[in-house]
Structure formats: structure tokens, C-alpha cells
C-alpha positions as CSV (number, residue, x, y, z in Angstrom):
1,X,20.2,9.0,-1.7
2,X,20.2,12.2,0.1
3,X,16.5,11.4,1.2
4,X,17.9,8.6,2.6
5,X,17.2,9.4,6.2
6,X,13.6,10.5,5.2
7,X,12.8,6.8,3.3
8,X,13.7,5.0,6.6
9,X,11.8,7.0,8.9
10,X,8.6,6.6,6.3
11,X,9.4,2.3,6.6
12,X,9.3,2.4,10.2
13,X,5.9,4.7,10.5
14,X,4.3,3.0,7.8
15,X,5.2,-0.7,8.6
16,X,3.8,0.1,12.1
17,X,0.6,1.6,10.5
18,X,-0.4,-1.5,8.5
19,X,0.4,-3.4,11.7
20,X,-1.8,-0.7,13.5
21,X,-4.7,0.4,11.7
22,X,-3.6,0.4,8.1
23,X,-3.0,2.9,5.5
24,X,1.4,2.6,5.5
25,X,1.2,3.4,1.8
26,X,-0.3,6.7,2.4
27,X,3.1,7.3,3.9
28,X,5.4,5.7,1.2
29,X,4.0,6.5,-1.8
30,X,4.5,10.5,-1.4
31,X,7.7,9.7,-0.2
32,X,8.8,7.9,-3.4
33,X,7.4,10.8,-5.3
34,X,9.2,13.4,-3.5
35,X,12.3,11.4,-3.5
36,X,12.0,11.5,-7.2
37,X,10.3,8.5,-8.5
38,X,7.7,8.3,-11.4
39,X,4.5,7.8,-9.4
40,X,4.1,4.4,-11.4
41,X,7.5,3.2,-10.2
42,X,6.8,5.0,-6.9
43,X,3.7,2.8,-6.0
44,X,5.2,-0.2,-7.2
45,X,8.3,0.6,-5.6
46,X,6.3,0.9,-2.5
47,X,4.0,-2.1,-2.7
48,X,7.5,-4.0,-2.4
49,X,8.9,-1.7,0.5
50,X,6.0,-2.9,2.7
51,X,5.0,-6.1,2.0
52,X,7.9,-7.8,4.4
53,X,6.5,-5.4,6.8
54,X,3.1,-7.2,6.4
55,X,4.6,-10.4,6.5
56,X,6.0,-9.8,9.8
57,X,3.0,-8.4,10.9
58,X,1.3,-12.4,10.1
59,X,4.2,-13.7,12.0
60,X,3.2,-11.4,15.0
61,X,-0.5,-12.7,14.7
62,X,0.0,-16.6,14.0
63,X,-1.5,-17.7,16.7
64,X,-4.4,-16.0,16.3
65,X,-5.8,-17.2,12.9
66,X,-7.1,-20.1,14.2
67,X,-9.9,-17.8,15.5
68,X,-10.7,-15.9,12.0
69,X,-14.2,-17.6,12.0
70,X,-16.2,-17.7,8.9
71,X,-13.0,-15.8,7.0
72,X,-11.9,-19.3,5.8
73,X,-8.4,-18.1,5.0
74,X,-7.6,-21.5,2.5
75,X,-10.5,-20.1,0.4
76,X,-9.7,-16.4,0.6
77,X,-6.3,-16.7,-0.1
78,X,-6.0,-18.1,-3.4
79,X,-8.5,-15.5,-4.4
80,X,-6.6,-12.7,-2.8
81,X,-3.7,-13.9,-5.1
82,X,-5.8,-14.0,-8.0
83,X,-7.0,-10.1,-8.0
84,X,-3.6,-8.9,-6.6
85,X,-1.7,-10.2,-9.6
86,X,-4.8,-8.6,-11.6
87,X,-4.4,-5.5,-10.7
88,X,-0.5,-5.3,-10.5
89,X,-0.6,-5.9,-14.4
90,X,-3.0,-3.6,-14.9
91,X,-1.3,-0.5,-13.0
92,X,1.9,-1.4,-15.0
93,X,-0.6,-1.4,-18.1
94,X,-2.0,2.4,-17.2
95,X,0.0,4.8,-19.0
96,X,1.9,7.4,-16.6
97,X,0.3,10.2,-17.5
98,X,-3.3,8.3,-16.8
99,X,-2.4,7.3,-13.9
100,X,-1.1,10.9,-13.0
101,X,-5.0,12.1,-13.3
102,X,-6.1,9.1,-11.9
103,X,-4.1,9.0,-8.5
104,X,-5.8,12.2,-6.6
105,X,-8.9,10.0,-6.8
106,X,-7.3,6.9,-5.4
107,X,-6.3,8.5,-2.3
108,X,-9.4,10.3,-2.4
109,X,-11.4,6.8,-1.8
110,X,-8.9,5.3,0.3
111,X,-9.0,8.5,2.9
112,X,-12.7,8.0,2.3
113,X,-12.4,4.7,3.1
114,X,-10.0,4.8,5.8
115,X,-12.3,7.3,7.7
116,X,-15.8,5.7,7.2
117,X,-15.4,2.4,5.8
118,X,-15.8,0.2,8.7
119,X,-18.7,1.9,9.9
120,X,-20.3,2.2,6.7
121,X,-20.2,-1.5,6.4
122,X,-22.0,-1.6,9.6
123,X,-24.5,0.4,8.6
124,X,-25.3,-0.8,5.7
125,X,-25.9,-4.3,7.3
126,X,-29.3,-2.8,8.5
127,X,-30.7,-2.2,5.3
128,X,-28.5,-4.9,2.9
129,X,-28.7,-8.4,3.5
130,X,-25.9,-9.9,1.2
131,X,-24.7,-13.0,3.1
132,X,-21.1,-14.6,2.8
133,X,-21.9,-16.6,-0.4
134,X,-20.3,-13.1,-2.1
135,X,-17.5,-13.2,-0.4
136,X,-15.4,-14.8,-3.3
137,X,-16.2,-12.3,-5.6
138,X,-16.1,-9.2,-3.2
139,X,-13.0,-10.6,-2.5
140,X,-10.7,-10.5,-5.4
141,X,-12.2,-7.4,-6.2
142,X,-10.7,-5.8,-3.5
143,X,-7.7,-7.6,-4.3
144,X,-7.4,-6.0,-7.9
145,X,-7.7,-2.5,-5.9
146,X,-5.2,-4.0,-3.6
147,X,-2.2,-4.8,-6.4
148,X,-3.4,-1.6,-8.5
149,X,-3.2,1.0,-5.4
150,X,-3.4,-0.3,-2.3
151,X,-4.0,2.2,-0.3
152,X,-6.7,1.6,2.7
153,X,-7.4,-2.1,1.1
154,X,-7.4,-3.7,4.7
155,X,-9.7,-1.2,5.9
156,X,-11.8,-2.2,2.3
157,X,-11.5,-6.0,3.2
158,X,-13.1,-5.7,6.5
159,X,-15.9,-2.7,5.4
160,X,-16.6,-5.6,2.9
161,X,-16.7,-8.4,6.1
162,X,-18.6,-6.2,8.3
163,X,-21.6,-6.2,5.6
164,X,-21.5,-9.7,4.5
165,X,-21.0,-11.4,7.6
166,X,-22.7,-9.5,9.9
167,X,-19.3,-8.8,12.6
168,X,-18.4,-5.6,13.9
169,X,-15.6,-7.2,15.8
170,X,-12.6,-5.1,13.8
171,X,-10.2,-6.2,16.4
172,X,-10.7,-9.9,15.6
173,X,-10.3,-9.2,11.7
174,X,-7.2,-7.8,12.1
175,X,-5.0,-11.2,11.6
176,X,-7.1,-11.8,8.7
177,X,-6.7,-8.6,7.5
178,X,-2.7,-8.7,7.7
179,X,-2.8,-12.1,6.0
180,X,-4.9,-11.5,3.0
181,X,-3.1,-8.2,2.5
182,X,0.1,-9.9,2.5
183,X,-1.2,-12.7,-0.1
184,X,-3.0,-9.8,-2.8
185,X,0.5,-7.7,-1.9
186,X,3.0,-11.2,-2.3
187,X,1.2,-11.5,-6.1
188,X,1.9,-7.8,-6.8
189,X,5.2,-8.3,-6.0
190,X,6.0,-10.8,-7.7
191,X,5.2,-9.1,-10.7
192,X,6.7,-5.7,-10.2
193,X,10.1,-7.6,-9.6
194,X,9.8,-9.7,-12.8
195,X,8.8,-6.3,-14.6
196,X,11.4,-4.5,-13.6
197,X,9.4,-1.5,-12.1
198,X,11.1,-1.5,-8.6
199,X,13.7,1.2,-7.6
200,X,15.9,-0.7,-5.3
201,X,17.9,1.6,-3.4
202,X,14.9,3.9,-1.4
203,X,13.0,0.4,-1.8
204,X,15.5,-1.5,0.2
205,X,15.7,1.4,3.1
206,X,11.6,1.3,3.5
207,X,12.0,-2.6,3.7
208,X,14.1,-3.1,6.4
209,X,12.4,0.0,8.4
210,X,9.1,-1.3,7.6
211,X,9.8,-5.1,8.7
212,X,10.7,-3.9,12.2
213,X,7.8,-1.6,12.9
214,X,5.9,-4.2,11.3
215,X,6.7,-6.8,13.8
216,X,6.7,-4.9,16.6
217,X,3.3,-2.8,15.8
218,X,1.6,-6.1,15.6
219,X,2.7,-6.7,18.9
220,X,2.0,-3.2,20.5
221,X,-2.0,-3.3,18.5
222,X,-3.4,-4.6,21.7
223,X,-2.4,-1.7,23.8
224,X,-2.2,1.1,21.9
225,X,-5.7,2.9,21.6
226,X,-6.7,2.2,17.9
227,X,-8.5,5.1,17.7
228,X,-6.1,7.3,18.1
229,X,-3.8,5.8,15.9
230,X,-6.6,5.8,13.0
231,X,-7.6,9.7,14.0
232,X,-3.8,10.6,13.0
233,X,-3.5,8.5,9.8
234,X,-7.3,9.7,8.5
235,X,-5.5,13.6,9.0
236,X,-2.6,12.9,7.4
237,X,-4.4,11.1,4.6
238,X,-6.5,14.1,4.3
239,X,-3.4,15.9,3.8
240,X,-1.9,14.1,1.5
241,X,-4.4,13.7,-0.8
242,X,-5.0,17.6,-1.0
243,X,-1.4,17.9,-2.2
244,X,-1.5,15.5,-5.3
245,X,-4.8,16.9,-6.3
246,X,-3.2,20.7,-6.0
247,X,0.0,18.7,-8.1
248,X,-3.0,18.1,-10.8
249,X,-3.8,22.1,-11.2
């Protein structure tokens, strides 16, 4: 556990990311690798590391879910469930070396995503007319991506909200966001535990980190400028998906 020092400082950045803006996993995930972890184990490792982190962050937002509007949360959670359990069965299904080759392209869509998905949903709205009757479906097929990968699903969820229900009001999402995350994430969980695929010691020192930025960068979202925050995360995204696809030559 000599990367000991390096794991906690990656919980407390990352919990105060998906709090924030999104995107903690971007952090956790290389750090699993690097710490030594199969990047199977790593991703599960670090689905687990952050989910108390999102949990906190729903704690941080309670009161404000009464005003998630048409994202009817009873509806939308079940489903979330649904399509994280999904996809954590399948990542644990994808044979390591597949998922090896597969990962660069993961992050590749997430950065994507991260950087343009918002606005792309916006856009879109002006020449797509989809409507929330989708919603369901669109959904838990975010949720699969969420238990597979999860990295940039929040940012995903509310691409997908911006087109089919006609909002550009991220800020308003954002305890919807934290909440579904949290249910696709709880599911994914659940299932990495049962299976056995979690590393325990670096996982437990991202948890606790992540818990406490968690809260507390739910808390600090209305004053710090969320632009900023999402400028830094979509550079060191960037990054970080240029260094597995170099791993892949």
C-alpha cells in the first residue's frame, strides 16, 4: 500500500468531481491501474470506491428532489437499477484482455461526452423531436453503460434529458443526476461485492476520501463556477485517455 497516499488523494478529488461536474472515475480508475490492479478489478474496484461518495452527494441534495420535474425519480429508478446490474454482469463477463482493447474507446466517448454532451443534446433538440415517452428505454441504456464503465454517465443521463425533454437547465438536473447515478452504481455494486471482484484495501482508502468530498462538493456546487470545474476535468480526461490508448501500442 505504498500508493496509499496517492489512492486517498484520488477519493477526495474524485468524490468532489461527481458532486461537481462529474467524471470521479476518470480519476480512480488510472489510479487502480497504476497502483497495480487488473483494469477489470480496477473499474470495479472503483465503481465501489465512489458510490458512498454519490450517496452522500443525494444526502447533500435531498431537499431539492422535490423540484426534479418531469424526471419522475420512482419511475427512473427502478430502471436505473435494472441496466446498472446489466451492465455490471456483463463487464465481469468481458474477458480481460477484451476489455484491455476496449477501454481506450470507453474513455474516448466519455471525454467526448464529458466535453460536448450537454450541448449536443441541446442541439439536437432543434432538429429531433423525441419526447419523454423514451425516457424508460434511454434510460436503462445509459444505465448498462453506467455498471459496465461509468465514466461521464451523469453527463450521458442529462445529454439524454436535454433532448427528450426539452430543459437546458443542467443545474436543476444535477440532484437527479446524483440520484440515478447512485441507483445504476448501488446495483453494480452489489454485484461486484457478491462476485468477488473488489480489491479492498486501495478500495477502502478511495471510500472514505471520496464520501467526504462527496458531501461537501455537493454543498460547495452552488458557488463554485461549474465551468471551470468541467474545463479541468475535460483536460485531464483528455490526458488520460491518450495514455491507455499509447498503453495499447
Amino acid at each position: 500500500m505504498t500508493e496509499l497516499p496517492l489512492l486517498i488523494v484520488a477519493g477526495l478529488l474524485a468524490g468532489a468531481m461527481n458532486a461537481i461536474a462529474g467524471g470521479g472515475s476518470f480519476v480512480t480508475f488510472p489510479v487502480m491501474v497504476f497502483a497495480g490492479l487488473p483494469p477489470v478489478i480496477a473499474n470495479a474496484s472503483s465503481t465501489v470506491a465512489l458510490f458512498p461518495g454519490t450517496v452522500a452527494s443525494s444526502v447533500a441534495y435531498r431537499k431539492d428532489f422535490a423540484a426534479t420535474g418531469e424526471l419522475r425519480l420512482a419511475v427512473l429508478v427502478p430502471i436505473s437499477i435494472a441496466g446498472g446490474l446489466t451492465g455490471a454482469i456483463l463487464l465481469l463477463a468481458t474477458p480481460a484482455h477484451l476489455f484491455d482493447v476496449v477501454i481506450p474507446w470507453l474513455l474516448a466517448l466519455a471525454t467526448l461526452t464529458f466535453a460536448f454532451g450537454a450541448r449536443a443534446g441541446m442541439i439536437l433538440r432543434r432538429y429531433i423531436r423525441v419526447g419523454p415517452r423514451a425516457m424508460p428505454a434511454v434510460q436503462f441504456i445509459i444505465s448498462i453503460y453506467g455498471g459496465y464503465f461509468g465514466g461521464a454517465v451523469g453527463l450521458m443521463m442529462m445529454a439524454a434529458w436535454c433532448l427528450l425533454l426539452a430543459t437546458d437547465d443542467l443545474k436543476s438536473m444535477a440532484p437527479a443526476r446524483v440520484a440515478l447515478v447512485s441507483a445504476a452504481n448501488g446495483a453494480a455494486v452489489l454485484w461486484f461485492i457478491a462476485a468477488g471482484a473488489v480489491r479492498w484495501p486501495e478500495t477502502v482508502a478511495m471510500l472514505a476520501a471520496s464520501v467526504v468530498s462527496g458531501y461537501l462538493g455537493a454543498r460547495l456546487t452552488r458557488v463554485l463556477p461549474a465551468l471551470l470545474v468541467r474545463r479541468f476535468v475535460v483536460v485531464l480526461t483528455a490526458c488520460i485517455t491518450l495514455v491507455f490508448f499509447l498503453r495499447t501500442i
